[in-house]
ZAVEXMAR-735760 format. One record per residue (C-alpha): residue in one letter; chain; x, y, z. Coordinates in steps of 0.2 Angstrom, whole numbers, always signed. Example, Ala and Ser with C-alpha at 12.3 -4.5 7.8 and 13.67 -1.06 7.14 Angstrom:
# residues 2
<atom><rest>A</rest><kette>A</kette><X>+62</X><Y>-22</Y><Z>+39</Z></atom>
<atom><rest>S</rest><kette>A</kette><X>+68</X><Y>-5</Y><Z>+36</Z></atom>
# end
This chain:
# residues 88
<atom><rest>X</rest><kette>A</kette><X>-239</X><Y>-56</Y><Z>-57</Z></atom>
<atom><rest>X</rest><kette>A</kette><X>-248</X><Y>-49</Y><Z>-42</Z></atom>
<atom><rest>X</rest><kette>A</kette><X>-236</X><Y>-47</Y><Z>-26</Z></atom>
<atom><rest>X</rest><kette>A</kette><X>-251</X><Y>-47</Y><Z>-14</Z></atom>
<atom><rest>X</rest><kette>A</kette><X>-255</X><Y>-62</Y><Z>-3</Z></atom>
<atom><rest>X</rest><kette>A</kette><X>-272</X><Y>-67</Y><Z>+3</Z></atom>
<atom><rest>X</rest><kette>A</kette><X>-280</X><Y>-48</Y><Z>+2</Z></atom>
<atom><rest>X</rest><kette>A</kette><X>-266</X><Y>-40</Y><Z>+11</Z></atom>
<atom><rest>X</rest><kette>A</kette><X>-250</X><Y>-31</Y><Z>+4</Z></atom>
<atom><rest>X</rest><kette>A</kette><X>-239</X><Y>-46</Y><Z>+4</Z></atom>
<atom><rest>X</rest><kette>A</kette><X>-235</X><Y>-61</Y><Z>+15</Z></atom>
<atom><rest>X</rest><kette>A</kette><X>-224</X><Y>-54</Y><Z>+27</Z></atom>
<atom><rest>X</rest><kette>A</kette><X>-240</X><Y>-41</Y><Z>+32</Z></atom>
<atom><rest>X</rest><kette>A</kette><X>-253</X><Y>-56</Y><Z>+31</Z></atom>
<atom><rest>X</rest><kette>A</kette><X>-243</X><Y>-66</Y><Z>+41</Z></atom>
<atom><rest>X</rest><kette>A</kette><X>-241</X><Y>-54</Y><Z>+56</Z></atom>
<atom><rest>X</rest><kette>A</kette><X>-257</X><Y>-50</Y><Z>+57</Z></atom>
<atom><rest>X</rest><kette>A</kette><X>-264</X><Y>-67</Y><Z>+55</Z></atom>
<atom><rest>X</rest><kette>A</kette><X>-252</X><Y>-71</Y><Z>+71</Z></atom>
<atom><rest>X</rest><kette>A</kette><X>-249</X><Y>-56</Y><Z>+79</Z></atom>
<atom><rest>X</rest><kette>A</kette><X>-265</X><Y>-45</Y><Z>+78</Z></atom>
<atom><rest>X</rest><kette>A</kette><X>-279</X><Y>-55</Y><Z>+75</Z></atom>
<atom><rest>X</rest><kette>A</kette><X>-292</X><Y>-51</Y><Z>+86</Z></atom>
<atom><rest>X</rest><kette>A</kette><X>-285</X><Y>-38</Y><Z>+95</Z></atom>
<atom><rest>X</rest><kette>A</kette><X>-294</X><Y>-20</Y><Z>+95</Z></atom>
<atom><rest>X</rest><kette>A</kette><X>-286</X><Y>-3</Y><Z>+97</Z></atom>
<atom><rest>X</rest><kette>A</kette><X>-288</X><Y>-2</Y><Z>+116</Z></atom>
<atom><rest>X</rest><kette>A</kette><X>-279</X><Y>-19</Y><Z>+116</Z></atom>
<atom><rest>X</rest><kette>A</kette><X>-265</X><Y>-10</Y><Z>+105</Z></atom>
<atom><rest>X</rest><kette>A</kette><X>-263</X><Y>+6</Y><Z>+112</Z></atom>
<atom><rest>X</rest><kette>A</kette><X>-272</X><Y>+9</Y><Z>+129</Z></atom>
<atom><rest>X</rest><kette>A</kette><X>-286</X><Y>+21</Y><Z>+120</Z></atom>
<atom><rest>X</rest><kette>A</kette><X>-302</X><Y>+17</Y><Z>+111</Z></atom>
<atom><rest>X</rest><kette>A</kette><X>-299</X><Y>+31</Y><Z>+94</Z></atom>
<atom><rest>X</rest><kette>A</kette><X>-280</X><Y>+33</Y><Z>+91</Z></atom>
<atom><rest>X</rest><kette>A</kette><X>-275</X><Y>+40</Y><Z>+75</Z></atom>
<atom><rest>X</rest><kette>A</kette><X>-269</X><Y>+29</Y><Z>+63</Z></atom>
<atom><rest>X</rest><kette>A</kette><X>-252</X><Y>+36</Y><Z>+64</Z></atom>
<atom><rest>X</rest><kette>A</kette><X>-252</X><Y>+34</Y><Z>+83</Z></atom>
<atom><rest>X</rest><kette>A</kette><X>-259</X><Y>+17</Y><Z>+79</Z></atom>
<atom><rest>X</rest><kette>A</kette><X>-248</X><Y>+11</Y><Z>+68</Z></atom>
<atom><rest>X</rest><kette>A</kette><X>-232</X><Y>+16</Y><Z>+80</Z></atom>
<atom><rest>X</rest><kette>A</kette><X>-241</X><Y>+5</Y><Z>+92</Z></atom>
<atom><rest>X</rest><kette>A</kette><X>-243</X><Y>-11</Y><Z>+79</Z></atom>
<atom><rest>X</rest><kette>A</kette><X>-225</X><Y>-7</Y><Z>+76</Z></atom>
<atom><rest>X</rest><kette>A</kette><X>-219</X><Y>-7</Y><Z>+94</Z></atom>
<atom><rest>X</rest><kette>A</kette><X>-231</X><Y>-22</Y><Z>+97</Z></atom>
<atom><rest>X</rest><kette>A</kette><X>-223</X><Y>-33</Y><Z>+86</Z></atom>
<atom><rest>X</rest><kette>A</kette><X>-205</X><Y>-30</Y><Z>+89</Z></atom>
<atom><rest>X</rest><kette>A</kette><X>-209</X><Y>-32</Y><Z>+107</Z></atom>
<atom><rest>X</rest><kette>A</kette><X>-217</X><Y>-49</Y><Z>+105</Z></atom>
<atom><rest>X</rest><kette>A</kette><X>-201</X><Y>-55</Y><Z>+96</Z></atom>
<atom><rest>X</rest><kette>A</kette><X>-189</X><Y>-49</Y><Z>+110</Z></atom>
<atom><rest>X</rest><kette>A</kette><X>-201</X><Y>-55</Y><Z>+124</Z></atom>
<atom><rest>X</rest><kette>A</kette><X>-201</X><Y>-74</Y><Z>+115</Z></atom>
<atom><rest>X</rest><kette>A</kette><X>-183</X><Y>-75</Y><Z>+108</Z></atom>
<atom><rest>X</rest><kette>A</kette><X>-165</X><Y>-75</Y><Z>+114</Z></atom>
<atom><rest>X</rest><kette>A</kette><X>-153</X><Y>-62</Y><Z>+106</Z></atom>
<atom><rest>X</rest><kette>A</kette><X>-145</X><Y>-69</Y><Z>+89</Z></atom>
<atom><rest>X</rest><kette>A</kette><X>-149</X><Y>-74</Y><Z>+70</Z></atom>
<atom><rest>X</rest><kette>A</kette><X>-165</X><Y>-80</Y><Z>+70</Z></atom>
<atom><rest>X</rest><kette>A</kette><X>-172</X><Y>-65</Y><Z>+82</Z></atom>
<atom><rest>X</rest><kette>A</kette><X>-161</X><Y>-54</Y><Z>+69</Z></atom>
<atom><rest>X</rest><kette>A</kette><X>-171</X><Y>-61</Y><Z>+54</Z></atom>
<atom><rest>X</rest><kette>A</kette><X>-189</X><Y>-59</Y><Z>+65</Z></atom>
<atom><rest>X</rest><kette>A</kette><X>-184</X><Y>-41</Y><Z>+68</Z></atom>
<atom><rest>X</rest><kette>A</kette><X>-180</X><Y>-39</Y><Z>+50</Z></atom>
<atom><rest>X</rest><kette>A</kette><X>-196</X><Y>-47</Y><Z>+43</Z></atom>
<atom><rest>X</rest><kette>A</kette><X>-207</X><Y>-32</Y><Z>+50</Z></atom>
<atom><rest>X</rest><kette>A</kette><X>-199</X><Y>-21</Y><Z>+38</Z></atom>
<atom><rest>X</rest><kette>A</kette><X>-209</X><Y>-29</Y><Z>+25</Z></atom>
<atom><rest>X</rest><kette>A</kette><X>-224</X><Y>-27</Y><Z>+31</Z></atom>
<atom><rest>X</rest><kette>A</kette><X>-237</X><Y>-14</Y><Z>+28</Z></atom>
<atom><rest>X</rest><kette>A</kette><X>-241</X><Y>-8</Y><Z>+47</Z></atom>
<atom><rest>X</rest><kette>A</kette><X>-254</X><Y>+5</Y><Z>+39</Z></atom>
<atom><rest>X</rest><kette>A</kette><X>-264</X><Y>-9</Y><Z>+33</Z></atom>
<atom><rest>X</rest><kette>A</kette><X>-267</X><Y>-16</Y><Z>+49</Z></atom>
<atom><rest>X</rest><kette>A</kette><X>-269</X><Y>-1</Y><Z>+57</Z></atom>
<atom><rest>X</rest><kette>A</kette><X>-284</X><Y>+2</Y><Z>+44</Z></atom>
<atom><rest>X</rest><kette>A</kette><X>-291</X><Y>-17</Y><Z>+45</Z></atom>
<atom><rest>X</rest><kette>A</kette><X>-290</X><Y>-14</Y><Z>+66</Z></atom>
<atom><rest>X</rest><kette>A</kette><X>-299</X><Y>+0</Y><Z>+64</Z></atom>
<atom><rest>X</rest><kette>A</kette><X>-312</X><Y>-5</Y><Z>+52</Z></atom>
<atom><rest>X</rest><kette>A</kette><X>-314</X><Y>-21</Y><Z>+64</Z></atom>
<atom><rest>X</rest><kette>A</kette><X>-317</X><Y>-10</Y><Z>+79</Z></atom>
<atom><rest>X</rest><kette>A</kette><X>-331</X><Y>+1</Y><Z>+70</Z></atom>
<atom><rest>X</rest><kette>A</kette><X>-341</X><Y>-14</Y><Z>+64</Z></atom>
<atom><rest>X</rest><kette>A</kette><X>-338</X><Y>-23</Y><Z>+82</Z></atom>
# end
């Protein structure tokens, strides 16, 4: 059995970038049009916890947000981002 969801890693990474990403372009994520994807992928990162503190009060249910981005794979939306960008 395949632990992928919809093309991506897993359901945890399809689902933050369906919601969290989609859309957006590196200059959106980072302030420059050609990060790396390493500098890229620190900025997905920083991104997503920042939209979960921004729209949640401390306690569980920002716990288990928070938790939930460990499971996703930031490197592959770092790669779709920039694929995205180049064909733009």
């Amino acid at each position: 059995m395949s632990n992928t969801y919809n093309g991506w890693t897993n359901y945890a990474t399809w689902r933050v970038n369906l919601e969290v990403f989609d859309g957006l372009s590196p200059v959106d994520i980072t302030g420059r049009e050609l990060p790396t994807t390493s500098e890229l992928v620190e900025a997905l990162k920083e991104w997503a916890e920042t939209a979960i503190e921004n729209s949640s009060e401390p306690g569980l249910a920002r716990d288990y947000a928070l938790a939930f981005l460990s499971d996703v794979d930031f490197w592959q939306i770092a790669d779709n981002v920039l694929a995205a960008y180049a064909d733009a």
